[in-house]
LOGUMAR-687576 format. One line per field, with one value per residue (C-alpha): residue number from 1; residue in one letter; x, y, z. Coordinates in steps of 0.1 Angstrom, whole numbers, m for minus. Layout:
<nodes>
n <- (NUM_...)
res <- (A_...)
xx <- (X_...)
yy <- (Y_...)
zz <- (Z_...)
</nodes>
This chain:
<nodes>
n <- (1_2_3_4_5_6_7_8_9_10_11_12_13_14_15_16_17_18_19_20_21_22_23_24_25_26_27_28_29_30_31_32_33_34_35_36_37_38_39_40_41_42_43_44_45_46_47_48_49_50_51_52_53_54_55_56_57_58_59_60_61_62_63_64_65_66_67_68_69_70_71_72_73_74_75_76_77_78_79_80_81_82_83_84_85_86_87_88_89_90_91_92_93_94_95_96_97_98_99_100_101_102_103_104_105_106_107_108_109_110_111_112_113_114_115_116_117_118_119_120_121_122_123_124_125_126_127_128_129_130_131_132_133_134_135_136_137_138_139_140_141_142_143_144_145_146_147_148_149_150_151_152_153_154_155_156_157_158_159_160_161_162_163_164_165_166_167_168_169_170_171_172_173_174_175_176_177_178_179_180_181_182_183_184_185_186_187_188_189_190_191_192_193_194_195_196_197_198_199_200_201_202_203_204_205_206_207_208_209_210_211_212_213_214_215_216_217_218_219_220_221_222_223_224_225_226_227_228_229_230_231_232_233_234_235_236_237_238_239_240_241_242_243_244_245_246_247_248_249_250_251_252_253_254_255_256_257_258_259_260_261_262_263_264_265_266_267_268_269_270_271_272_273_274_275_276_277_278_279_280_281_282_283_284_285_286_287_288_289_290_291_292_293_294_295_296_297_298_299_300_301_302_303_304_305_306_307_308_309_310_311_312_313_314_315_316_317_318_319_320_321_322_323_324_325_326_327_328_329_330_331_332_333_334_335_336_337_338_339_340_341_342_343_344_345_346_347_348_349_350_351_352_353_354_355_356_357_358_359_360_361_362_363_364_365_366_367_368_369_370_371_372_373_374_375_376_377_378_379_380_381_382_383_384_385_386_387_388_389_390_391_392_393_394_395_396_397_398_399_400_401_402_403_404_405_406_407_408_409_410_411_412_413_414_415_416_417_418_419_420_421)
res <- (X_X_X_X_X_X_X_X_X_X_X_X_X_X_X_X_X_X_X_X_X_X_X_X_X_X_X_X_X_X_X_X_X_X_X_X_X_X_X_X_X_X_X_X_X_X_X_X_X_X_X_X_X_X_X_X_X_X_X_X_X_X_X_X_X_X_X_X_X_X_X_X_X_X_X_X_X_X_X_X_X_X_X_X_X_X_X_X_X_X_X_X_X_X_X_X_X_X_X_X_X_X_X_X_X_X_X_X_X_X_X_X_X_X_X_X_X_X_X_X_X_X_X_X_X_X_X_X_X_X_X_X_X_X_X_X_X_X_X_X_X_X_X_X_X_X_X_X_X_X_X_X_X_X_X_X_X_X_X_X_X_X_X_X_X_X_X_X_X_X_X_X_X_X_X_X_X_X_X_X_X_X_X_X_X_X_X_X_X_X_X_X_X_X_X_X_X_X_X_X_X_X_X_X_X_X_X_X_X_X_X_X_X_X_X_X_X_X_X_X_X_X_X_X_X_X_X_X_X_X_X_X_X_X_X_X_X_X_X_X_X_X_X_X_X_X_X_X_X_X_X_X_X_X_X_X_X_X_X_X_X_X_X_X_X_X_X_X_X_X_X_X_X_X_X_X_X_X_X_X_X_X_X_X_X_X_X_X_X_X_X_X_X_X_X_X_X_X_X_X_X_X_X_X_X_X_X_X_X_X_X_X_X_X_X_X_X_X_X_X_X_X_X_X_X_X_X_X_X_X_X_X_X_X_X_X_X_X_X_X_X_X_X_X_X_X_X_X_X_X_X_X_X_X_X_X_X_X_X_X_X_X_X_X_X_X_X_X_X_X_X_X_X_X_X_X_X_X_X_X_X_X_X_X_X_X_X_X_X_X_X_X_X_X_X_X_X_X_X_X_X_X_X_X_X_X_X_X_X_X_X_X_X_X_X_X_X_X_X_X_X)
xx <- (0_16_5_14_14_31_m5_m8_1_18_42_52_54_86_97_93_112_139_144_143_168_187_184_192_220_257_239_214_181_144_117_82_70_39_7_12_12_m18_m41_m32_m41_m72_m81_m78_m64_m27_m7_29_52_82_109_127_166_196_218_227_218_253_254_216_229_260_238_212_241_256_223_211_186_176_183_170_183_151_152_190_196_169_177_154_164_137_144_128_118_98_86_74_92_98_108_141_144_174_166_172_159_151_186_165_130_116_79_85_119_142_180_182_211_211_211_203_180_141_126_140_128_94_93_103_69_31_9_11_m9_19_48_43_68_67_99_103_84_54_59_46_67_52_73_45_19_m2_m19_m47_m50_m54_m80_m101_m93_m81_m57_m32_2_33_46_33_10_22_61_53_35_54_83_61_35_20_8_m22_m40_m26_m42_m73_m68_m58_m92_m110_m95_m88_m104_m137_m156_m147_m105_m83_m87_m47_m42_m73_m64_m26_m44_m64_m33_m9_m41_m21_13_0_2_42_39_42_4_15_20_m14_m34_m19_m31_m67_m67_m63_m85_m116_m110_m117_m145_m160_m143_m177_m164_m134_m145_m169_m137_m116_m142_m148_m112_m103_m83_m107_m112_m74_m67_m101_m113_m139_m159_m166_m199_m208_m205_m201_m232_m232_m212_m229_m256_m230_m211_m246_m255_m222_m228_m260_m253_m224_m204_m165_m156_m148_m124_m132_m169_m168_m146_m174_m196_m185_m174_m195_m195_m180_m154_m130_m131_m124_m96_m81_m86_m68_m41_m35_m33_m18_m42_m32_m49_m72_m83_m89_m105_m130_m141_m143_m167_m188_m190_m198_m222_m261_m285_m301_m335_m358_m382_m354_m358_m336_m325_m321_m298_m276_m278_m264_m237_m225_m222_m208_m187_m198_m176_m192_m227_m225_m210_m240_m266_m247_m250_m283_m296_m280_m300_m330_m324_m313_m352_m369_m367_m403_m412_m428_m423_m385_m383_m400_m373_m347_m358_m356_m330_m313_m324_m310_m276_m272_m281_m253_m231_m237_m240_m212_m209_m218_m193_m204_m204_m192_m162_m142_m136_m172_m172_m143_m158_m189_m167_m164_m127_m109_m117_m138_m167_m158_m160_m196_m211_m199_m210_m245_m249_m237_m258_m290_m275_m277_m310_m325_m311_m285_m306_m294_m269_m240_m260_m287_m263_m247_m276_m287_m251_m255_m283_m261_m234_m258_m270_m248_m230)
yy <- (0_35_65_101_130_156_175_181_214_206_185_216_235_256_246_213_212_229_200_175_195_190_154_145_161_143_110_109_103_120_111_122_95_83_110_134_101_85_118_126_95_93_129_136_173_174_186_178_170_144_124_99_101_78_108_101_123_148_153_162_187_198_206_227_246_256_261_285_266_259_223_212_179_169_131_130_96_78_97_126_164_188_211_247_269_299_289_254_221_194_158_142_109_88_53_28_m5_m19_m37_m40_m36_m42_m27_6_18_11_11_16_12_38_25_34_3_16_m23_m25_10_0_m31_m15_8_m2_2_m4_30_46_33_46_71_100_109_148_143_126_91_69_40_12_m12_m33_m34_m7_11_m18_m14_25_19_m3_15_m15_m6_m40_m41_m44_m85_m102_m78_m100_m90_m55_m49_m64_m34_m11_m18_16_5_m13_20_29_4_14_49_48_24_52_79_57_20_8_m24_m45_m42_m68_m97_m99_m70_m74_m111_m96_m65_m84_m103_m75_m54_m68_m49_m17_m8_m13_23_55_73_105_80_61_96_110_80_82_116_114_85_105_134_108_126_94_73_49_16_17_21_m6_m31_m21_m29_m59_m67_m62_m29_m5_m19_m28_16_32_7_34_26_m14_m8_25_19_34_37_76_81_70_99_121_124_123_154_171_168_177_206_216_211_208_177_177_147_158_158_130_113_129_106_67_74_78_115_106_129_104_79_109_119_83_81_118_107_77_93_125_146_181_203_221_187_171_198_201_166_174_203_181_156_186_199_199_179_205_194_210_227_244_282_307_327_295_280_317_312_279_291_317_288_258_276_270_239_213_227_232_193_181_204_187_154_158_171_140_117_137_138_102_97_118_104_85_105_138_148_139_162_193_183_187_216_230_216_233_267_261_247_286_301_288_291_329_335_362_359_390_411_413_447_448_442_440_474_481_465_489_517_511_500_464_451_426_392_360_380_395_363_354_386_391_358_364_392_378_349_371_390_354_348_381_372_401_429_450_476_485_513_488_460_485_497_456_455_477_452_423_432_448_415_397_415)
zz <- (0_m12_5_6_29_8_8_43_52_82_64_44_70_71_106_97_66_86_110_77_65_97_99_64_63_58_51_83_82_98_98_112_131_153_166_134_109_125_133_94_82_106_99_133_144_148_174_181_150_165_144_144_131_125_140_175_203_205_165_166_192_177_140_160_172_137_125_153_163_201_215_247_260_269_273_260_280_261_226_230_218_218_186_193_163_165_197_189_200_180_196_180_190_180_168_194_209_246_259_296_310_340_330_341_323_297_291_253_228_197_163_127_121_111_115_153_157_149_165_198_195_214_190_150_145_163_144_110_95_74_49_42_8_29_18_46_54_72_85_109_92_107_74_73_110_102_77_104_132_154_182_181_198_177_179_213_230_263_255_249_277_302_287_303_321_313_279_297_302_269_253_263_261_222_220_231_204_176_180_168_177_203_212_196_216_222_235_259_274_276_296_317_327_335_357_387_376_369_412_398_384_397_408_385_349_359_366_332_314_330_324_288_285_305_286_249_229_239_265_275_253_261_304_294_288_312_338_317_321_357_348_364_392_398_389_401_430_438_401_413_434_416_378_347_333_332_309_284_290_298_266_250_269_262_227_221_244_234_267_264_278_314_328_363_353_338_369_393_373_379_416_448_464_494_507_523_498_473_499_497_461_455_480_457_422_434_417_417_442_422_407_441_458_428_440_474_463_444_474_496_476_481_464_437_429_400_419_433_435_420_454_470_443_447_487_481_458_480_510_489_464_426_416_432_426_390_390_411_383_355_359_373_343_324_342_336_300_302_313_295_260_273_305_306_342_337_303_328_351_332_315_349_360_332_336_371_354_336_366_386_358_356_396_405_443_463_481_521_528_561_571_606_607_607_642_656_649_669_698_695_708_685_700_699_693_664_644_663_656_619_610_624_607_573_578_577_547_529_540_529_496_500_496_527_516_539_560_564_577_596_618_621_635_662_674_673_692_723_718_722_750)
</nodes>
């Protein structure tokens, strides 16, 4: 099978060229290889542009240099210079092949052989290479697999896997971009085998990896056999007793909604809302902190039901905070769309549930108008009472829907605190 790339405009693209030129100089050899060949061939939206040359490391390095081009020594021990032009990086990788694994790292020799390079790659869709005039080279057999969209492992999916254990959730990760049907049946039994392993790698690789899977334009399949597998349950123990079977709704929503897809949402949706299981379960993936105390907000948050009234919905926004609340709305509203394709009351619920859902989205939270020195100036000493008496008085604020104005608050103020003495 001959195919060309010399159409795409990325190919062409002057930057581009310039590293070709780079590589091919003084009889070496680049080539674009891996995400840029298969999104192009897929006619999926392409991002980074990396290569693969027959130059080792140093004279990658030392060519930058003459040429005035950036070179950052990015992975240099595993063959990786990062090429900067105009701002953008491009990944130069030398060609090289596993010497040692132990399922979480490689020692790698260098070499200038294109079939071990290939063979030393996951996934046949990922080890296709591109020549400066965009002649595709496929040396594994991976442009029928394009053309079908299977996701298969390069040789024995068992052998490759246990090189990095890693390429489990990769597996299924890659299913959920670019597989269709059920996943090669190799590469699942060879999954299912390693799930036990994958506790071998560190929390930061295996959050990565669910991160990118959850945020999949549709990642439900692809959950669907990992939980089929064992593989869920062995990297998201929280999923076993609460399922998956939002997501399906969930993406269905976003699309026909127009939502941008939300891992965290979408994470919020196949575990329970308990804070201390979400604690345990943030501990354990070291999710950043804005990611894990998003959860905690959605855990905290109140139940929103439809009926719900709009200063009650802002009074609960201005206690809870708006994460967690516009989390709880969302899927709410999925499970009310989810049921209303044959249920009139559920279609009125989610209609308001969804006027509800903008609400929340648009709420800017008031400013209290009183503040600490308020309290000073009619003669109230710093102390525990300060705290007591200010938080009374806010309170009330909330509950009036925060009408009062600062004069108003003011002269309630006075009241508090000769109450309170």
């Amino acid at each position: 099978m001959t195919v060309n790339l010399a159409h795409e405009a990325w190919l062409q693209d002057a930057a581009v060229q310039r590293v070709f030129a780079l590589l091919n100089a003084d009889g070496g050899e680049g080539r674009v290889v891996g995400g840029a060949v298969r999104n192009a061939l897929m006619g999926a939206p392409i991002s980074d542009v990396d290569f693969a040359t027959t130059n080792l490391p140093q004279v990658v390095m030392e060519r930058a240099a003459a040429a005035g081009i950036k070179a950052v020594p990015t992975g240099i021990d595993h063959g990786t210079v990062t090429l900067v032009i105009d701002g953008r990086g491009f990944e130069v990788t030398t060609l090289r092949q596993d010497v040692e694994t132990d399922g979480r790292r490689a020692k790698v020799s260098f070499g200038t052989d294109w079939q071990a390079d290939a063979e030393r790659r996951d996934f046949t869709i990922n080890a296709l290479y591109a020549t400066a005039d965009g002649d595709v080279v496929d040396l594994v057999n991976g442009l029928p697999d394009i053309e079908t969209k299977t996701l298969r492992f390069i040789g024995d999916a068992h052998q490759r896997i246990a090189e990095d254990y890693l390429r489990v959730l990769r597996f299924f990760r890659f299913f959920a971009y670019y597989g269709s049907g059920r996943p090669d049946a190799d590469g699942l039994r060879a999954s299912a085998r390693a799930k036990d392993k994958l506790d071998s790698l560190s929390a930061e690789r295996v959050w990565s990896e669910l991160r990118k899977l959850l945020a999949a334009p549709d990642p439900s399949r692809a959950l669907l056999w990992m939980r089929t597998s064992g593989v869920l349950t062995a990297v998201l123990p929280e999923t076993e007793k609460w399922g998956i079977d939002a997501i399906h709704g969930l993406v269905a929503t976003e699309t026909a909604l127009k939502w941008q897809p939300d891992p965290m949402l979408r994470l919020a949706a196949i575990i329970p809302p308990d804070g201390e299981r979400i604690r345990v379960m943030a501990d354990r993936l070291r999710l950043s902190r804005a990611e894990a105390e998003a959860l905690q907000s959605f855990a905290a948050a109140p139940s929103i039901t439809p009926d719900m009234a709009g200063a009650a919905l802002d009074r609960a926004l201005y206690r809870q905070g708006v994460t967690g609340i516009i989390m709880r709305l969302r899927l709410a509203l999925v499970n009310a769309r989810a049921k209303a394709v044959d249920d009139n009351d559920e279609m009125l619920k989610a209609a308001k549930l969804d006027t509800l859902l903008k609400r929340a989205i648009a709420f800017v939270k008031p400013q209290f108008p009183v503040s600490g020195a308020d309290l000073v100036e009619l003669g109230l000493t710093p102390g525990p009472k300060f705290g007591k008496v200010l938080g009374q008085l806010e309170a009330e604020w909330v509950e009036r829907n925060f009408v009062d104005d600062r004069a108003a608050l003011t002269t309630r103020l006075a009241t508090i605190i000769e109450q309170a003495d």
